[in-house]
C-alpha positions as a Markdown table, in Angstrom:
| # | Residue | x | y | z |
|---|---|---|---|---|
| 1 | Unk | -25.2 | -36.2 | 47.4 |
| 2 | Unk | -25.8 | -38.0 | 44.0 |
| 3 | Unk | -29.1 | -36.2 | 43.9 |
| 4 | Unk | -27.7 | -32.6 | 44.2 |
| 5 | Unk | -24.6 | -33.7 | 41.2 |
| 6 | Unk | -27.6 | -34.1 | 39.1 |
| 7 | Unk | -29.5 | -31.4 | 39.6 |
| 8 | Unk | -25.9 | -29.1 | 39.4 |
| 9 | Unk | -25.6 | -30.7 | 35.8 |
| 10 | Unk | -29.4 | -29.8 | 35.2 |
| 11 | Unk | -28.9 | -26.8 | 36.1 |
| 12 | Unk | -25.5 | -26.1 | 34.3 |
| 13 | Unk | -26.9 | -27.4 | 30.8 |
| 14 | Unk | -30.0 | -25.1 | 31.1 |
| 15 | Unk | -27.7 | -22.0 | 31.9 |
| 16 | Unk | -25.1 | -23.5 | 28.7 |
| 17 | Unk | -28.3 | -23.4 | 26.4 |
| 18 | Unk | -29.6 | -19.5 | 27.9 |
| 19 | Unk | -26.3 | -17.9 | 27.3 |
| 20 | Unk | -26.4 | -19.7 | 23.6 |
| 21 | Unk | -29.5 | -18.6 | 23.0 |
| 22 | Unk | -29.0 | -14.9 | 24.9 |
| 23 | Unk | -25.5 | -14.6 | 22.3 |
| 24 | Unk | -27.5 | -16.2 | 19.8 |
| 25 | Unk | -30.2 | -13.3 | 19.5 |
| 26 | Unk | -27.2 | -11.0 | 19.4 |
| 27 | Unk | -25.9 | -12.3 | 16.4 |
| 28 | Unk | -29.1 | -12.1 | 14.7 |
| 29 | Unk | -30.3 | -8.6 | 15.5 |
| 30 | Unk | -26.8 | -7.2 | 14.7 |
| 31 | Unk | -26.6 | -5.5 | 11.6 |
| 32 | Unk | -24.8 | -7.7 | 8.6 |
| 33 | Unk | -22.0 | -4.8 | 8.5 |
| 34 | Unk | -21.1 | -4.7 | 12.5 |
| 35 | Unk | -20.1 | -7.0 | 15.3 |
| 36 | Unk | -22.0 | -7.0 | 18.3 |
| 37 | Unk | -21.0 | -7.9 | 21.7 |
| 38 | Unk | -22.1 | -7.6 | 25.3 |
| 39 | Unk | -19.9 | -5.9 | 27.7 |
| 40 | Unk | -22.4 | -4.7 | 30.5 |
| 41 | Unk | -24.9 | -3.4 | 27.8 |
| 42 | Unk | -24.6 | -4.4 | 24.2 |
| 43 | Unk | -21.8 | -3.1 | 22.3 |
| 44 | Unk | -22.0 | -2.2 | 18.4 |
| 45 | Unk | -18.7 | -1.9 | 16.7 |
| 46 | Unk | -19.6 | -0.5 | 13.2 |
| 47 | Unk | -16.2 | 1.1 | 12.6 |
| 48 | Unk | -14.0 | 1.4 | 10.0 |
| 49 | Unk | -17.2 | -0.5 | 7.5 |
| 50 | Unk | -17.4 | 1.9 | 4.2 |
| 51 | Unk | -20.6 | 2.6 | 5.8 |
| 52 | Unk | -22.2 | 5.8 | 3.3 |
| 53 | Unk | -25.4 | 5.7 | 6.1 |
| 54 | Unk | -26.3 | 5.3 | 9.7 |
| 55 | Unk | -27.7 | 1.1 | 9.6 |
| 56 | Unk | -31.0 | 1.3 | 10.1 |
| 57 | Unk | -31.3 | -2.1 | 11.6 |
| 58 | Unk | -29.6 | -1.5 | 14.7 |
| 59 | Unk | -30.7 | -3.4 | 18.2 |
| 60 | Unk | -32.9 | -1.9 | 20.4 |
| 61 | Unk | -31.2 | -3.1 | 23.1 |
| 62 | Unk | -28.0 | -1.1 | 22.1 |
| 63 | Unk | -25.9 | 1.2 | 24.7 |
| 64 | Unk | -22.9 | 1.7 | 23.0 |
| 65 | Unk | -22.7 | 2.7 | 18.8 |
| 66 | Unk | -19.3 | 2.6 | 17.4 |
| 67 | Unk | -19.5 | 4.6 | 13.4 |
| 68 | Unk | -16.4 | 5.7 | 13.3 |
| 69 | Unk | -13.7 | 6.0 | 10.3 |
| 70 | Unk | -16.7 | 5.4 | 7.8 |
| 71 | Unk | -18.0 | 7.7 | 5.1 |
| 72 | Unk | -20.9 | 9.1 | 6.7 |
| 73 | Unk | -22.2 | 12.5 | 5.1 |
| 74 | Unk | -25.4 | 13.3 | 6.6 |
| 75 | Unk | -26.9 | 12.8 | 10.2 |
| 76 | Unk | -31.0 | 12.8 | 9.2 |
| 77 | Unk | -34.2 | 13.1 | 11.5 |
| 78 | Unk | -34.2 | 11.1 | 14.0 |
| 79 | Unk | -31.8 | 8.3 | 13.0 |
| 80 | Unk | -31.6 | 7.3 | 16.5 |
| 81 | Unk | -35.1 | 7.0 | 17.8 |
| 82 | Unk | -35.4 | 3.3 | 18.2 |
| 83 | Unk | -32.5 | 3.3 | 20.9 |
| 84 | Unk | -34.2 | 4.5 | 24.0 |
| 85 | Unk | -30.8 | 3.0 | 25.8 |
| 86 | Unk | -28.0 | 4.4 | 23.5 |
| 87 | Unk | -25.1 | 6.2 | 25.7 |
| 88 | Unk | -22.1 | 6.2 | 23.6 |
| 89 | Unk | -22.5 | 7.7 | 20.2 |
| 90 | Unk | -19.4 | 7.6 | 17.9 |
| 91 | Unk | -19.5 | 9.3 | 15.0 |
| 92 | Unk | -16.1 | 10.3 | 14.5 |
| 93 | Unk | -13.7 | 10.5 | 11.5 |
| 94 | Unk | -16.6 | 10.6 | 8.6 |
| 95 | Unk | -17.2 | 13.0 | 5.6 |
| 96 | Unk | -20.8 | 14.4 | 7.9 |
| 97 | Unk | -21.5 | 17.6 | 6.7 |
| 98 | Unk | -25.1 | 18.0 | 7.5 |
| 99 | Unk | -26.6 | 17.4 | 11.0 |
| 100 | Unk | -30.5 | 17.7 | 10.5 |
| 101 | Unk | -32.4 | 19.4 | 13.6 |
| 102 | Unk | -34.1 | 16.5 | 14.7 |
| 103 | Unk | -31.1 | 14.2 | 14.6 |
| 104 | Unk | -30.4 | 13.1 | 17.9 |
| 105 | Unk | -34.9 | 12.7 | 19.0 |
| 106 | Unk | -35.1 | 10.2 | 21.0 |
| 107 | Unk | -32.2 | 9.7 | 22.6 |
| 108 | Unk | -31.0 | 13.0 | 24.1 |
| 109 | Unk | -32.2 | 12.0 | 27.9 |
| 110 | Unk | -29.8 | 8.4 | 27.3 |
| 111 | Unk | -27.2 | 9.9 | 25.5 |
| 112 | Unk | -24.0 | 10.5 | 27.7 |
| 113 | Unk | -21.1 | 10.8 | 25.1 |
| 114 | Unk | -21.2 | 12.1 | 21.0 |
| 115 | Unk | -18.5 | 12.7 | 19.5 |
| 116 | Unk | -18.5 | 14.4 | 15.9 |
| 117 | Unk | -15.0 | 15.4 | 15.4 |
| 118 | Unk | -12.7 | 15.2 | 12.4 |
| 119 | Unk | -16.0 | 15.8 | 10.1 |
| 120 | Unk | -16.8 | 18.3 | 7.6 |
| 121 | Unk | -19.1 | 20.4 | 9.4 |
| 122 | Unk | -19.5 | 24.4 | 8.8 |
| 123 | Unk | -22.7 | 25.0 | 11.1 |
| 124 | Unk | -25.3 | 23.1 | 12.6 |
| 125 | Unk | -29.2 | 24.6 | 13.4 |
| 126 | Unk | -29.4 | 25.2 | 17.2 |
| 127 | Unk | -32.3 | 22.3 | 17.8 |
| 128 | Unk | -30.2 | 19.9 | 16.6 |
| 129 | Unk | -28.5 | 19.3 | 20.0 |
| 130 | Unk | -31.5 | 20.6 | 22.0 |
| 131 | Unk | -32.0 | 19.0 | 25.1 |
| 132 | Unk | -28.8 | 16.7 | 25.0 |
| 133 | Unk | -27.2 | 16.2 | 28.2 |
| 134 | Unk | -24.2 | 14.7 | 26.6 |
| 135 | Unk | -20.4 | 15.6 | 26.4 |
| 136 | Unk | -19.9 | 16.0 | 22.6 |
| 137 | Unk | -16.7 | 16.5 | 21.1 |
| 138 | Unk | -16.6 | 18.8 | 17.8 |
| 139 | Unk | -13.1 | 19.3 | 17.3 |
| 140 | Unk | -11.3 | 19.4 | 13.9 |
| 141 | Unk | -14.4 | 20.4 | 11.7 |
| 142 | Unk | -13.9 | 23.2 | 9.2 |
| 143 | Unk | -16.4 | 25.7 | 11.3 |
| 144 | Unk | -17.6 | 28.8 | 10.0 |
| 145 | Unk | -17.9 | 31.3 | 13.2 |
| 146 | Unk | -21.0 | 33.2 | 13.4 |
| 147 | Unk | -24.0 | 34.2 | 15.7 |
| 148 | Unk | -25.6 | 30.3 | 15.1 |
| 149 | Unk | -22.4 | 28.5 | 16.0 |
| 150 | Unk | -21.7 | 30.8 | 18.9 |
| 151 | Unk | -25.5 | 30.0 | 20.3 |
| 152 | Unk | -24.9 | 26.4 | 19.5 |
| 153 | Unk | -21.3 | 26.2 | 21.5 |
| 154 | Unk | -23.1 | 28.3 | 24.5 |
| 155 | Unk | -25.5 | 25.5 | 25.1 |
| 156 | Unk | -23.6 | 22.3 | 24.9 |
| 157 | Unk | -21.0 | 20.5 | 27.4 |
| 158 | Unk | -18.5 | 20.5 | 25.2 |
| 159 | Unk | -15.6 | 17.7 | 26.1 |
| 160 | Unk | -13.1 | 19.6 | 27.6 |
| 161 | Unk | -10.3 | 17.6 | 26.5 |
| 162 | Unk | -10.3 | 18.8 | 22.8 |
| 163 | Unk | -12.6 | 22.2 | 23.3 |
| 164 | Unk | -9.6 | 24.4 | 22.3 |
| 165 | Unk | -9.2 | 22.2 | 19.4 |
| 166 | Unk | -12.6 | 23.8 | 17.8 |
| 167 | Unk | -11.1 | 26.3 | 15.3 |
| 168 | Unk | -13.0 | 28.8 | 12.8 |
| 169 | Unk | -11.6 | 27.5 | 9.6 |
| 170 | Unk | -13.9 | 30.9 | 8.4 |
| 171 | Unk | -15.4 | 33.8 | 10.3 |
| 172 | Unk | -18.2 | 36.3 | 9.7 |
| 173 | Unk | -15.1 | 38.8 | 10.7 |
| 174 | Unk | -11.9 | 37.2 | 8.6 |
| 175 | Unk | -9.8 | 38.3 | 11.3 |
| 176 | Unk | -10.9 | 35.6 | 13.3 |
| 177 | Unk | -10.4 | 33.1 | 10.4 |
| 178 | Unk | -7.9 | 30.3 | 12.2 |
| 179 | Unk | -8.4 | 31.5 | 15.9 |
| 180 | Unk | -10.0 | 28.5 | 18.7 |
| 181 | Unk | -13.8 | 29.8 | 18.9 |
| 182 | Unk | -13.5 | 29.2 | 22.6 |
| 183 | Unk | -10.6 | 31.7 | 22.5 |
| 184 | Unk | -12.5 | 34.3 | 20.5 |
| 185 | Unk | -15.5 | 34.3 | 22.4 |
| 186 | Unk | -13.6 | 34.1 | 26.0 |
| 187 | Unk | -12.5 | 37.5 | 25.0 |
| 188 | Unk | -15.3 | 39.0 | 24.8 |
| 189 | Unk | -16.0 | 38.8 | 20.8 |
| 190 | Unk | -19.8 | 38.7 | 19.8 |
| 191 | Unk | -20.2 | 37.1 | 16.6 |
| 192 | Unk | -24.4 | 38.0 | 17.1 |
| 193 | Unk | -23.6 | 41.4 | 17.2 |
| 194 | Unk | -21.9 | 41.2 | 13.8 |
| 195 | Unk | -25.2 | 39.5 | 12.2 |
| 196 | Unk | -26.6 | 42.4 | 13.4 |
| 197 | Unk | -24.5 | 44.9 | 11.8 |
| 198 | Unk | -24.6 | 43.0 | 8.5 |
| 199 | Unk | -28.2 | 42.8 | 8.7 |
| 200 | Unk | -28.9 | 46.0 | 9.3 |
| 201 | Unk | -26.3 | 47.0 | 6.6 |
| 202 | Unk | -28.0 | 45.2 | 4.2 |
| 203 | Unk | -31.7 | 46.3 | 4.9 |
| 204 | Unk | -30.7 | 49.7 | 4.6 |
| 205 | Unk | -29.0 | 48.9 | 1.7 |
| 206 | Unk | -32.2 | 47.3 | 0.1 |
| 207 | Unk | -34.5 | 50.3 | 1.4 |
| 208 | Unk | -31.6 | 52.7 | -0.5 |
| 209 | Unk | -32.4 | 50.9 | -3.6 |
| 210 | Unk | -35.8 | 50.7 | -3.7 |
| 211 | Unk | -35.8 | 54.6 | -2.7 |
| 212 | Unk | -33.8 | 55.0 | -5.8 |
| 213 | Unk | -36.2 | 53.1 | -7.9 |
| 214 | Unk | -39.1 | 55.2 | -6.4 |
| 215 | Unk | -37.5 | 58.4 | -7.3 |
| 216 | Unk | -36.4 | 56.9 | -10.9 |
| 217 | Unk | -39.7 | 56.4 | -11.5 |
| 218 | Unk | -41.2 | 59.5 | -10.1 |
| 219 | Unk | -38.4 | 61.5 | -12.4 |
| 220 | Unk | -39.7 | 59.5 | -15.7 |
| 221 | Unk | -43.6 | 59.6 | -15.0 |
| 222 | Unk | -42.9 | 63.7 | -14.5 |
| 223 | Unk | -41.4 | 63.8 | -17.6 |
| 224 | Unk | -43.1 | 61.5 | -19.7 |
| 225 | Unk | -46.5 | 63.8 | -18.6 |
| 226 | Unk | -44.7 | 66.9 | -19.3 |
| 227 | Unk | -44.2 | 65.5 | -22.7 |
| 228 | Unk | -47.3 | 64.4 | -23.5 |
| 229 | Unk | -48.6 | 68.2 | -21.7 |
| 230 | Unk | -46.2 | 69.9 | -24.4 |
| 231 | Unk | -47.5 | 67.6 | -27.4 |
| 232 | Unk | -50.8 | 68.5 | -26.8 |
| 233 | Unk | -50.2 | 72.1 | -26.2 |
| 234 | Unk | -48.8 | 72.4 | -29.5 |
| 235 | Unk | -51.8 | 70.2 | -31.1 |
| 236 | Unk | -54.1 | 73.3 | -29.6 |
| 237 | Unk | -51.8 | 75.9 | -30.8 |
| 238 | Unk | -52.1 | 73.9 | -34.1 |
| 239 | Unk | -56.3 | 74.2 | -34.7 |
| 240 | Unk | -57.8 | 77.2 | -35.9 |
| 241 | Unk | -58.7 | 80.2 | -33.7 |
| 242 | Unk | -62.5 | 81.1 | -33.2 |
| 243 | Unk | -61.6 | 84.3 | -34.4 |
| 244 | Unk | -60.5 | 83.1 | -37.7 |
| 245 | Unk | -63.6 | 80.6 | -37.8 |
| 246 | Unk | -65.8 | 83.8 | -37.8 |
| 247 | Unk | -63.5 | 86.1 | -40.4 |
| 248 | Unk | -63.8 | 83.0 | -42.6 |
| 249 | Unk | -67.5 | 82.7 | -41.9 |
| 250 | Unk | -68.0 | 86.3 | -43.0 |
| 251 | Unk | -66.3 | 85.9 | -46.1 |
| 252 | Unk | -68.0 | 83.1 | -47.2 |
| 253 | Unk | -71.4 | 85.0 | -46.3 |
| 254 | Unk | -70.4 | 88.5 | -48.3 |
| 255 | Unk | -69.4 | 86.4 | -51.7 |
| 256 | Unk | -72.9 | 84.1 | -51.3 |
């Protein structure tokens, strides 16, 4: 009996020392800025920080990123890459206005919650969520509705809790201007067919003016040679006949 109380404390002081050392290696590899803790996958609570930038020194190990409420403008290529086990992504409540395309490499098999609302996003290039099998929230960002953002909204699980809260703060048609994009496009509104429209507007606009510029040019090189025709003419009118040559010729011969 006394044998097994020892080996029970043994075994008690060598589990004491693993879990120091386990919370331990936590606290080193957590970013100076963050608190790290392990709740079934290791938690990093970087909100509310002053943070300007994603922390590059994040732990591999991490499941669960917590940015909210900093100062955050720009998501760049593939600030995520070195968490292969990242689920939970919040990026809420920042000053993001720029997500580049290849923000989220890396991580878009793992990921399984993003949320990006309350930022200052307009637009966002369609390959920046490519691939993502996440539920991302976007609401309350000042979105500009056209064809991009209406490709972009097509494609995503958006989180269906605060999908009518995605609002065109501006529209490629102003009458949209203020309207939830999920109501606009439910009924049947195809901002792509509007980029059309403009486009072709404004190519036949540009072929218009280069036409004009052609025909400008065509109008002054016309006249500018009839000009110089007219210039000469009158220099040939201006010389001597050959009949006068000869008359002139004659006298000269009859007074020798």
């Amino acid at each position: 009996m006394l044998f097994f109380s020892i080996l029970l404390g043994y075994v008690t002081s060598a589990l004491c020392v693993c879990v120091s050392l386990f919370l331990s290696s936590i606290a080193s590899a957590c970013p100076k800025s963050c608190l790290c803790t392990e709740r079934g996958g290791l938690v990093v609570q970087c909100a509310s920080r002053n943070l300007e930038t994603i922390p590059t020194d994040l732990p591999h190990n991490t499941v669960s990123l917590l940015l909210s409420s900093n100062y955050i403008t720009t998501i760049p290529s593939q600030a995520f890459r070195g968490l292969p086990r990242l689920q939970e992504l919040d990026l809420s409540r920042n000053t993001i206005e720029k997500v580049d395309a290849g923000a989220f490499q890396g991580v878009s098999e793992s990921l399984r919650t993003l949320d990006l609302s309350h930022n200052r996003l307009r637009s966002v290039p369609k390959e920046a969520f490519a691939r993502l099998r996440a539920t991302i929230g976007l609401a309350n960002n000042p979105w500009h509705c056209e064809c991009t953002l209406q490709e972009v909204l097509r494609e995503l699980r958006l989180d269906p809790e605060t999908a009518s809260e995605i609002s065109c703060r501006t529209a490629i048609q102003e009458e949209y201007a203020g309207r939830p994009v999920i109501q606009v496009l439910d009924s049947g509104i195809n901002f792509c067919n509007f980029h059309h429209k403009t486009t072709d507007v404004a190519m036949f606009v540009t072929m218009f003016g280069w036409f004009t510029m052609v025909i400008a040019y065509v109008i002054y090189y016309v006249r500018h040679n009839q000009e110089d025709a007219r210039r000469h003419l009158e220099y040939l009118k201006s010389l001597p006949s050959s009949s006068q040559i000869s008359k002139d010729f004659d006298t000269i011969s009859t007074v020798l």
